[in-house]
C-alpha positions in Angstrom: -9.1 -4.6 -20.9 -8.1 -1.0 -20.2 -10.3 1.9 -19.0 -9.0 5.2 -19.8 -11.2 7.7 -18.9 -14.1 5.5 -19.3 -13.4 4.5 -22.4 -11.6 0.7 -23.5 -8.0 2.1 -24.8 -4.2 1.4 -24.1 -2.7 4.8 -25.1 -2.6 7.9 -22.9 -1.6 11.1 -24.3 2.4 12.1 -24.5 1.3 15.5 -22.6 -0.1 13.7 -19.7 1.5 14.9 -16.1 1.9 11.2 -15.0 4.0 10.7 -17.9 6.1 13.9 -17.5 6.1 14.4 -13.7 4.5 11.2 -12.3 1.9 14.0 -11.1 -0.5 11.9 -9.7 -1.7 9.1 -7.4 -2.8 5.3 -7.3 -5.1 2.8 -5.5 -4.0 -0.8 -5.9 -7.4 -2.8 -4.8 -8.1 -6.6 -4.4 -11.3 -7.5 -6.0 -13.2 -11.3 -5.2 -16.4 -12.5 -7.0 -16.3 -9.0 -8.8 -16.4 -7.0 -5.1 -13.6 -4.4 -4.2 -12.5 -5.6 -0.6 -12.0 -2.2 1.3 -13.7 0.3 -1.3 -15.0 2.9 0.9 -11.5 2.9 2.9 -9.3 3.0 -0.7 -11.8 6.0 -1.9 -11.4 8.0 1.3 -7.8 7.9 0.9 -7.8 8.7 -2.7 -9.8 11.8 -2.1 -7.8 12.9 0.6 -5.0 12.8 -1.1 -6.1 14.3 -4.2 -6.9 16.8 -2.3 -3.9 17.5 -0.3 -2.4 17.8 -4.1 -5.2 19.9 -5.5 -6.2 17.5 -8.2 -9.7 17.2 -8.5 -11.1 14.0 -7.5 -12.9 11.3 -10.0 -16.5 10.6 -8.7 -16.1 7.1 -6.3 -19.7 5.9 -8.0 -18.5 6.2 -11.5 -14.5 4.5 -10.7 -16.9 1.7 -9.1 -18.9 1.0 -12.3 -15.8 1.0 -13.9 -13.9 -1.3 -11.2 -17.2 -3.6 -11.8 -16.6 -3.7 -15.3 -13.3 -4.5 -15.6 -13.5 -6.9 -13.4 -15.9 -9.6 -15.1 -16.6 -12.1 -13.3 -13.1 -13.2 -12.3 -12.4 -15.1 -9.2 -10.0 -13.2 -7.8 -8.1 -10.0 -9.1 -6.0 -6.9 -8.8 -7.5 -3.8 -10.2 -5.7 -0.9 -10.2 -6.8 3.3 -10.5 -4.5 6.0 -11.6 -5.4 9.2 -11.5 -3.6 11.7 -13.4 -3.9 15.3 -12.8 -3.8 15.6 -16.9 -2.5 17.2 -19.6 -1.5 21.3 -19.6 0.5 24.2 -17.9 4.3 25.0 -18.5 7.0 23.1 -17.0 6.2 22.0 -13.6 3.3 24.4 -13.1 0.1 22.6 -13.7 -2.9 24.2 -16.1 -5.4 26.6 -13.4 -8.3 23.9 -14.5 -7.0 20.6 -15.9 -8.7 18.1 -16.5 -8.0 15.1 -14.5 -7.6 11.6 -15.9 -8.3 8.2 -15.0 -6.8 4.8 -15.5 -8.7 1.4 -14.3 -6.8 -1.7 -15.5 -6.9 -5.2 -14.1 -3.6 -7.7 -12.6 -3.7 -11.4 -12.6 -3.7 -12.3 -9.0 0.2 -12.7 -7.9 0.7 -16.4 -6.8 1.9 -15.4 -3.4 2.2 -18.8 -2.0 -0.4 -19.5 1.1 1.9 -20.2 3.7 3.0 -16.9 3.8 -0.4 -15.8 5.9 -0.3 -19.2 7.5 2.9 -19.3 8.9 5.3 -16.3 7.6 7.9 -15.2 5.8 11.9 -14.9 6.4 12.3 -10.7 5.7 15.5 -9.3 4.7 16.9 -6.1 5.6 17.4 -3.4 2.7 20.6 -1.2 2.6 19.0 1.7 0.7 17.3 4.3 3.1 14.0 6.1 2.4 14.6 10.3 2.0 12.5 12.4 3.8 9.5 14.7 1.9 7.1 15.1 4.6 4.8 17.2 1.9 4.3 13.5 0.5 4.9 11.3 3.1 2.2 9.1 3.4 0.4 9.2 -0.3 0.3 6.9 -2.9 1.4 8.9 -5.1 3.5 7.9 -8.8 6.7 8.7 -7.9 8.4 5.1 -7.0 11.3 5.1 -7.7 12.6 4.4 -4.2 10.7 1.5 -4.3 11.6 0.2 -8.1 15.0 0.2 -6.4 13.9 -1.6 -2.9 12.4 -3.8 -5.2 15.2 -4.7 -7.5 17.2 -5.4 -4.5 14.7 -7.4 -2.9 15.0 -9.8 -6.0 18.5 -10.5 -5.8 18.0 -11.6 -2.1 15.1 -14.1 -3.1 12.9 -13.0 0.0 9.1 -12.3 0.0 10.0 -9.0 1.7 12.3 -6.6 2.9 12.6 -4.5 6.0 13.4 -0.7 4.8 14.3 2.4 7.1 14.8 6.0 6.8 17.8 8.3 6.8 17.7 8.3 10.1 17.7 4.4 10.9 14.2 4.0 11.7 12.5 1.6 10.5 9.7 2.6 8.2 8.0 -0.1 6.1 8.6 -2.9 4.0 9.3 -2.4 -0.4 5.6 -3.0 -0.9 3.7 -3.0 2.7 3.4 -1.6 6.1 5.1 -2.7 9.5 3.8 -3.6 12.3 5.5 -4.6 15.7 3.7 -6.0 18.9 5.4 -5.7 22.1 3.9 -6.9 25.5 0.3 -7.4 23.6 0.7 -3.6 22.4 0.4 -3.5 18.6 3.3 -0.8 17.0 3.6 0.5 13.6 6.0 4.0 12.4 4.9 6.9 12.1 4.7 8.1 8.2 4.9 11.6 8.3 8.2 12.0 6.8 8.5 8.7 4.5 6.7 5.7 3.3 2.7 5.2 2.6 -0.1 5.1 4.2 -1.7 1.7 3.8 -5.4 1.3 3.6 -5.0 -2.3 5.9 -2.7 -0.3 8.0 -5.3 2.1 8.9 -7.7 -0.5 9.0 -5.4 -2.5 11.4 -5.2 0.4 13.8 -9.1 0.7 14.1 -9.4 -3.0 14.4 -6.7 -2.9 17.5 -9.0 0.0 19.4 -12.3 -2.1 18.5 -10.0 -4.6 20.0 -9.2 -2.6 23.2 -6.0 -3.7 21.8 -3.0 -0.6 23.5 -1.6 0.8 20.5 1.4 3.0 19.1 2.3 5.1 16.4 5.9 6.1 17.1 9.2 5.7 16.1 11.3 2.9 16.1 15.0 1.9 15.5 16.4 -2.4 14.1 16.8 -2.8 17.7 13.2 -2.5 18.8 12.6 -5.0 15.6 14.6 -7.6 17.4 13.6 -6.9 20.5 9.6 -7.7 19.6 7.9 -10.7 20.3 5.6 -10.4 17.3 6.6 -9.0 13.6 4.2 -8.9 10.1 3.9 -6.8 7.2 0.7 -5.9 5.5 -1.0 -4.8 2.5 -4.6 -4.8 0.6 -3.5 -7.7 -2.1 -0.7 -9.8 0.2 -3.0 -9.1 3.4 -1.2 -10.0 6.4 2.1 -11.9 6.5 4.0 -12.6 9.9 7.7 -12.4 10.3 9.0 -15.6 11.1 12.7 -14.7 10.5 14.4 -11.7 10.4 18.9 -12.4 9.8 19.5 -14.3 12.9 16.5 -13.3 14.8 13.0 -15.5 15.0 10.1 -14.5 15.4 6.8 -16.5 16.8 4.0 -16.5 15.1 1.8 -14.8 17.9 -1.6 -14.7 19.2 -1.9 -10.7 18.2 -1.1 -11.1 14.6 -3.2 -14.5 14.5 -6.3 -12.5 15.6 -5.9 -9.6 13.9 -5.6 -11.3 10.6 -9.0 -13.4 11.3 -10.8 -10.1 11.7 -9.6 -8.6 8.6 -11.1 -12.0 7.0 -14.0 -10.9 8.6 -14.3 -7.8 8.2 -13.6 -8.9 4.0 -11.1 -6.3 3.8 -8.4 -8.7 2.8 -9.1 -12.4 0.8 
């Protein structure tokens, strides 16, 4: 089933700005036993960044109901919300008062195999760079066509993930999670403020490191400072938290940093 605007249907309008302009955002949420792991932290990134684009924010107690209901009682599922700033206004200039749509549909679960979380993945390296927009850096926002092309690349090299920089060499993110490093016990991720997205486990990570008294970074770093790490993993809200085992020629233990900071995001049911 398919909630647009509220309603069950499977066609949006032709006029819509996603359509035209991909003028809009997305939250991509795990959901177990019919709960959305994370909610409050995946609503107060959506309204922030609809309001950093000026689209006027669905109410988070009516995307809930429909989260809820589109849910069922399945086990374990991906629901997703796209919110559209709508149909109107001339060429790129948006209508003065739109009306703002919104999309809730539901993923089978992807069959990520277990040992990924249990004892990592081998990570490749991607040769396409991330361009620099700092007026979007960090948002979920539609346009991903960067990472439709991180992806396709990723499929030819049959790895779980791939490491992705910037223009500028620095490592960024992976196709479809954050990075994180850790480095003498001090956990490390890259700053976002001129590519990639601002994950709601990343953020959740970095609070869970100062609960922690855990040091912590937010900085940028080059391959080399990749290798040079005694801990690597990637992570997002369906995949949770996968460590790096191998990187090329370059392995990675699976370390006591990533080990606990995984458990508490168990605990903390932000992740399955």
């Amino acid at each position: 089933m398919i909630l647009v605007n509220g309603k069950p249907e499977d066609t949006l309008s032709l006029g819509d700005r996603a359509i035209h302009y991909g003028d809009g955002l997305f939250e991509t949420i795990a959901v177990e036993h019919g709960l959305p792991l994370a909610w409050d932290d995946h609503m107060q990134r959506l309204q922030k960044s609809c309001l950093q684009l000026g689209i006027d924010c669905p109410d988070p107690a009516s995307l809930l109901l429909e989260t809820v209901e589109i849910a069922g009682d399945r086990e374990l599922l991906v629901v997703k919300i796209i919110i559209s700033r709508g149909s109107g206004g001339r060429g790129y200039t948006p209508a003065e008062k739109g009306t703002t749509g919104r999309i809730v549909l539901a993923y089978d679960w992807p069959d990520y195999p277990k040992e990924f979380a249990q004892v990592g993945i081998e990570a490749a390296i991607s040769s396409i760079r991330l361009g620099h927009n700092p007026l979007l850096a960090g948002l979920k926002h539609l346009n991903r066509l960067e990472q439709v092309l991180l992806s396709r690349e990723l499929a030819a090299k049959d790895k779980p993930e791939t490491l992705v920089m910037d223009i500028d060499n620095q490592v960024i993110e992976g196709s479809k999670s954050n990075l994180f490093l850790v480095s003498n016990q001090k956990v490390m991720t890259p700053a976002l403020d001129q590519a990639g997205v601002e994950g709601v486990i990343r953020n959740a990570l970095l609070k869970i490191a100062d609960e922690l008294l855990m040091e912590r970074q937010i900085g940028r770093f080059s391959l080399d400072d990749v290798f040079n790490a005694d801990e690597v993993f990637f992570c997002n809200s369906i995949a949770g938290l996968w460590p790096v085992r191998r990187i090329e020629n370059t392995e990675f233990a699976l370390g006591p940093v990533s080990l606990k900071l995984q458990q508490v995001l168990q605990e903390k049911k932000l992740i399955t």
